[in-house]
C-alpha positions in Angstrom: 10.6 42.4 195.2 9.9 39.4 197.5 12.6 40.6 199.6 11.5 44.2 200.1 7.8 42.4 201.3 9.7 40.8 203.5 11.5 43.6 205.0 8.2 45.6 205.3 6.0 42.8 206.8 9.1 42.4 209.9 9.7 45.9 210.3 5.3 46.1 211.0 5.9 42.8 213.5 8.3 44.5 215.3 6.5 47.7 215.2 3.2 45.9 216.6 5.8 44.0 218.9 7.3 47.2 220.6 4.0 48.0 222.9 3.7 44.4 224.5 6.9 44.3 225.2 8.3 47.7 226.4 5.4 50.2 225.9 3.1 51.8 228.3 0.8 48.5 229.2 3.8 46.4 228.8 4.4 43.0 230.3 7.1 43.9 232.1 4.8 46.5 233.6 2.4 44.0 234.1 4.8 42.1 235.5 5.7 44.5 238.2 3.1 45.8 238.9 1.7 42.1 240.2 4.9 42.1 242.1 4.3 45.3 244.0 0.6 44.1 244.6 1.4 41.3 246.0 4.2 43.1 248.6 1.7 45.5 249.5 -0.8 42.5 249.8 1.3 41.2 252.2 1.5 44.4 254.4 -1.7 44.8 254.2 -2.0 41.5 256.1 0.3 42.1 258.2 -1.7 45.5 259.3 -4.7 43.4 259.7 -3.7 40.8 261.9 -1.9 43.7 264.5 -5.4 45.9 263.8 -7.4 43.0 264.9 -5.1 42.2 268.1 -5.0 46.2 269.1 -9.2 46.1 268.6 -9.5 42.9 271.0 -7.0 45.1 273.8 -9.8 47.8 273.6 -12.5 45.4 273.7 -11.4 44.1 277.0 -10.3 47.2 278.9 -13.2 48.9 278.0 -15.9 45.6 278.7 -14.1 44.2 282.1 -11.5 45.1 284.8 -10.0 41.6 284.2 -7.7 42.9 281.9 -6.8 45.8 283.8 -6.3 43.4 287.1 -4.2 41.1 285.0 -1.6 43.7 284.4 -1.6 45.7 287.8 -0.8 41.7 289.0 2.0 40.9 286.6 3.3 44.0 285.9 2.9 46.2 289.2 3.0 43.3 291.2 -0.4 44.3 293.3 -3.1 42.6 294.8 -6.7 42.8 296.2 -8.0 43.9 299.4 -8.1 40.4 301.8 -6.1 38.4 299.1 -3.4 36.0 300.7 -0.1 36.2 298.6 1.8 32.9 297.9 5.3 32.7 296.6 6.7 29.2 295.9 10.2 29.0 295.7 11.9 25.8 294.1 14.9 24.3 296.0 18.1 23.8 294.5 19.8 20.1 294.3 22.7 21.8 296.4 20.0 23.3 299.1 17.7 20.9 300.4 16.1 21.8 303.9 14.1 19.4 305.8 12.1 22.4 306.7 8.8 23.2 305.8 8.0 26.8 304.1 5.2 28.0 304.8 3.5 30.8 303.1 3.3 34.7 304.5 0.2 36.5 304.1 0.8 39.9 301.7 -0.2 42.9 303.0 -3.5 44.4 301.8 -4.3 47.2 300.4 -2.5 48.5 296.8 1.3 49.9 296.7 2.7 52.7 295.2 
């Protein structure tokens, strides 16, 4: 008799048991579903910070030609009306000239 209570009470544990452990709200559903929260967490974040730097691009070229001056300089190599163009050049140990270099005025106006 005791041992058929026995039996009974287990088998209802185990049948209480199977829904925490591998039933639809599960724990190890729990469990991944933190895991995927948290790896799209950290996209998300990711999205943000390149959001944020793409907004302050389109801030500035819409606010100011300083942007826009900025990149015709260092990537198109231009230069204003009446600006004077400096390049320094560094000497090499093995090349050392006792003379002077002195700087040529750039051309003005914009080039193609």
């Amino acid at each position: 008799m005791m041992r058929a209570v026995t039996l009974i009470l287990t088998v209802l544990l185990l049948l209480l048991q199977y829904p925490l452990w591998i039933g639809k709200g599960s724990w190890l559903k729990v469990w991944d579903m933190n895991r995927q929260l948290e790896a799209q967490q950290q996209v998300n974040q990711q999205t943000r910070a390149r959001n944020a730097l793409l907004d302050a691009e389109v801030r500035d070229l819409k606010q100011g030609t300083e942007a826009i001056e900025e990149r015709a300089r260092s990537e198109l190599g231009m230069i204003k009306r009446d600006e004077v163009f400096y390049q320094i050049l560094e000497n090499r140990p093995s090349q050392k000239t006792d003379k002077p270099v002195a700087p040529q005025p750039a051309v003005s106006g914009t080039r193609k």
